[in-house]
Residue frames as qw, qx, qy, qz and C-alpha x, y, z in Angstrom:
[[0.754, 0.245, -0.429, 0.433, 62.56, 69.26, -45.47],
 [0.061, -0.416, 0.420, -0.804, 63.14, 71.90, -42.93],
 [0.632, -0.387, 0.226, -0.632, 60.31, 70.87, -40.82],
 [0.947, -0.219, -0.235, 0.028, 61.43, 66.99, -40.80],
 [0.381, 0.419, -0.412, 0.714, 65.03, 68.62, -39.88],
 [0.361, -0.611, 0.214, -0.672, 63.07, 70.65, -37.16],
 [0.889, -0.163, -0.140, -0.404, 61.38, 67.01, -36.01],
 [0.904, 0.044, -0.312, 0.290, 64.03, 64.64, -36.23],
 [0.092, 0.484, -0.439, 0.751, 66.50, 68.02, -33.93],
 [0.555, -0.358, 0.230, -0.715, 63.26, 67.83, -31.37],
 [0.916, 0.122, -0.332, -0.189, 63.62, 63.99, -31.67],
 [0.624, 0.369, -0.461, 0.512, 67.34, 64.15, -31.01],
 [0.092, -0.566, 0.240, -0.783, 66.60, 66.51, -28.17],
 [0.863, -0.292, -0.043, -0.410, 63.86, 64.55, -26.61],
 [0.914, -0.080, -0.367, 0.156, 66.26, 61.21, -26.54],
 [0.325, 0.315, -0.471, 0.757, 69.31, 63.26, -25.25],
 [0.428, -0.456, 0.255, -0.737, 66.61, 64.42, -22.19],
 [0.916, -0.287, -0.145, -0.241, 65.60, 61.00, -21.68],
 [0.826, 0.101, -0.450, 0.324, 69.01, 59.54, -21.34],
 [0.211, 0.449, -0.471, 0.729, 69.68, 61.90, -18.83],
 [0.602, -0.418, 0.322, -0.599, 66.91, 61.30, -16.80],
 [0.957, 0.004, -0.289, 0.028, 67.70, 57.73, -17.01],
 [0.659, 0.156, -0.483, 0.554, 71.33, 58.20, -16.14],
 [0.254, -0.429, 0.352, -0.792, 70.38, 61.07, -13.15],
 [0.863, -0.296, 0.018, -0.410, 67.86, 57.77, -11.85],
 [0.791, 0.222, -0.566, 0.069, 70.73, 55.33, -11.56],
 [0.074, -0.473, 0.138, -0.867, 72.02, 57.04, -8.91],
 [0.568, -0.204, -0.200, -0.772, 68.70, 56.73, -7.54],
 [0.922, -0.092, -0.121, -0.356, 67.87, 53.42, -7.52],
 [0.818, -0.040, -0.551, 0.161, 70.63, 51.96, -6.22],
 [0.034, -0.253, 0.584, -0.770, 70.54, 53.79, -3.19],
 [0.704, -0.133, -0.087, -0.692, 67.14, 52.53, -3.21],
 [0.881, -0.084, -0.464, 0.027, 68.22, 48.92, -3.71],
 [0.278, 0.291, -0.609, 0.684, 71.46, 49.47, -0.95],
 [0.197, -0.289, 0.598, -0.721, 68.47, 50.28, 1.60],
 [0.896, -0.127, -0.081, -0.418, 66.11, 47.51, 1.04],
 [0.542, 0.479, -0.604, 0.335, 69.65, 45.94, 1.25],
 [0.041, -0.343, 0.467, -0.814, 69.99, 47.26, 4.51],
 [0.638, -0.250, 0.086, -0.723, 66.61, 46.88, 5.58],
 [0.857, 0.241, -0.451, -0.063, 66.71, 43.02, 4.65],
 [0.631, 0.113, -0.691, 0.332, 69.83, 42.60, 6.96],
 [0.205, -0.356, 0.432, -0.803, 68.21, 44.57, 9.85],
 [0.811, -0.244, -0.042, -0.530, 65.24, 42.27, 9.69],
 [0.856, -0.001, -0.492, 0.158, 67.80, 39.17, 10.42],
 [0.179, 0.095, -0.600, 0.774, 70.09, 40.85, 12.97],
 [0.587, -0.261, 0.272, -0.717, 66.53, 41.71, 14.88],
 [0.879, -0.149, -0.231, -0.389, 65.23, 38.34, 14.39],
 [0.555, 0.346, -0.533, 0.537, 68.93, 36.89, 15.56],
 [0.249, -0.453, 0.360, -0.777, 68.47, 39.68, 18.74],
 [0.664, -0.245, 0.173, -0.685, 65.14, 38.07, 19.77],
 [0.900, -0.092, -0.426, -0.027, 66.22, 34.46, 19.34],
 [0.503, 0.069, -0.612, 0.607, 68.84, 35.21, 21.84],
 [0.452, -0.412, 0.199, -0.766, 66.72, 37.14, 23.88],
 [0.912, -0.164, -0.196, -0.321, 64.46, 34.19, 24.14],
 [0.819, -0.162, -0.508, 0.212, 67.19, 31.58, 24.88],
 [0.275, 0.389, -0.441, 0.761, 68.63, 34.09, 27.61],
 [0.456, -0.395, 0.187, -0.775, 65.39, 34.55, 29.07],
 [0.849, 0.036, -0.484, -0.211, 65.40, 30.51, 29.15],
 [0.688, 0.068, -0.519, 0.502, 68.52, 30.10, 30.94],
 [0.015, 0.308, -0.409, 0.859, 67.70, 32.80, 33.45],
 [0.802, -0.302, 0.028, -0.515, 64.17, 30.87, 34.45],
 [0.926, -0.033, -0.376, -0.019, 65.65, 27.88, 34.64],
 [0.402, 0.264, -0.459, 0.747, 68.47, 29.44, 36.93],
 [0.400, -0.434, 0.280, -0.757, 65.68, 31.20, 39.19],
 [0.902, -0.110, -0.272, -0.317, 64.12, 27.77, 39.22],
 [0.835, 0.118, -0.488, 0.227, 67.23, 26.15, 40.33],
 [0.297, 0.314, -0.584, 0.687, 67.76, 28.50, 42.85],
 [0.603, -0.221, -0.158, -0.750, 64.72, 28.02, 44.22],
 [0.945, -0.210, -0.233, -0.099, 65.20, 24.61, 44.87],
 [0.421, 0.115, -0.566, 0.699, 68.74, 25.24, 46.24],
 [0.208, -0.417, 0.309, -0.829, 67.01, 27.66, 48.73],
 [0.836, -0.442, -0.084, -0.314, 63.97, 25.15, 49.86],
 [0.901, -0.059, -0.366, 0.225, 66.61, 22.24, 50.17],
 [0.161, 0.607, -0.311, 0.714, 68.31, 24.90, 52.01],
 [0.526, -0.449, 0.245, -0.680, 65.57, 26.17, 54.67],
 [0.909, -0.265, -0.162, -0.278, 64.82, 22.35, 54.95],
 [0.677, 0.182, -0.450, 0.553, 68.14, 21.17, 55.93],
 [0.161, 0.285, -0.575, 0.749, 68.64, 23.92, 58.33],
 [0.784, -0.288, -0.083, -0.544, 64.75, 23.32, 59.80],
 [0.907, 0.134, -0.399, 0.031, 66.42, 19.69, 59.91],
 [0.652, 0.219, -0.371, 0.624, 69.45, 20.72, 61.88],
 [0.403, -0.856, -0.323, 0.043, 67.75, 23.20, 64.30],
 [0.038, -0.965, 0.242, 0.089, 70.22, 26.01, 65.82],
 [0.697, 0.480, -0.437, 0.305, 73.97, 25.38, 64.80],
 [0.003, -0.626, 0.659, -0.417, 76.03, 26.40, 67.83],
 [0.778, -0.300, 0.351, -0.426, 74.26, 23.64, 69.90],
 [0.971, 0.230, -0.022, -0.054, 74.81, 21.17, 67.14],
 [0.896, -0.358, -0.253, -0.067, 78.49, 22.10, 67.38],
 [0.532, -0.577, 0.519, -0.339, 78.88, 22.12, 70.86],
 [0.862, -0.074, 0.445, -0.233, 78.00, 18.46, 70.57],
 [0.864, 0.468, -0.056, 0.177, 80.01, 17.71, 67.65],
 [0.238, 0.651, -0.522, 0.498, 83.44, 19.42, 68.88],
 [0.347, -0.612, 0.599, -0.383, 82.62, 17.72, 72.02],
 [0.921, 0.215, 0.101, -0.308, 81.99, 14.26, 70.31],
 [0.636, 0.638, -0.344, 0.265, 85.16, 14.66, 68.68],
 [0.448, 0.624, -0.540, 0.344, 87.00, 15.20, 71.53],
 [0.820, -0.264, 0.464, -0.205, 85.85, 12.40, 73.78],
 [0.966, 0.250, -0.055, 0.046, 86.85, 10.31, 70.61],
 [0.481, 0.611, -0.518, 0.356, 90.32, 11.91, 70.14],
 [0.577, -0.555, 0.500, -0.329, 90.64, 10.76, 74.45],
 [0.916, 0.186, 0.061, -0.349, 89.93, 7.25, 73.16]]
């Protein structure tokens, strides 16, 4: 009798140790879950980051591109038009033979 007393104390003892390490692991594991948590919404705000990256880096070629073609249509125009003051000379007098008129 004594020695199932002893058994069923060391029994009692044993479950009381377990439930504490159970309740000391709760604790635990949801700091565990909280950073896969975390982790989870870092991997979307990065992927998020880089999708705007991308469309920034889109709109900023397609802006060099466009200034590009403002600049040729630029040079070619003024190629076209040769030195300004000459041109106008000849326009300010053009005008103001008409305004005689």
């Amino acid at each position: 009798a004594a020695e199932a007393a002893e058994a069923a104390r060391a029994e009692a003892e044993a479950a009381e140790r377990a439930d504490r390490a159970v309740a000391e692991r709760r604790p635990l594991q949801a700091a565990v879950a909280e950073g896969e948590e975390a982790a989870a919404e870092g991997r979307v705000a990065r992927a998020a980051l880089a999708s705007e990256l991308e469309l920034a880096d889109s709109h900023l070629e397609e802006a060099h591109r466009a200034a590009q073609a403002w600049c040729s249509q630029a040079c070619s125009l003024g190629s076209q038009l040769g030195p300004l003051p000459g041109k106008l000379s000849a326009l300010e007098a053009a005008l103001a033979a008409e305004q005689r008129r």
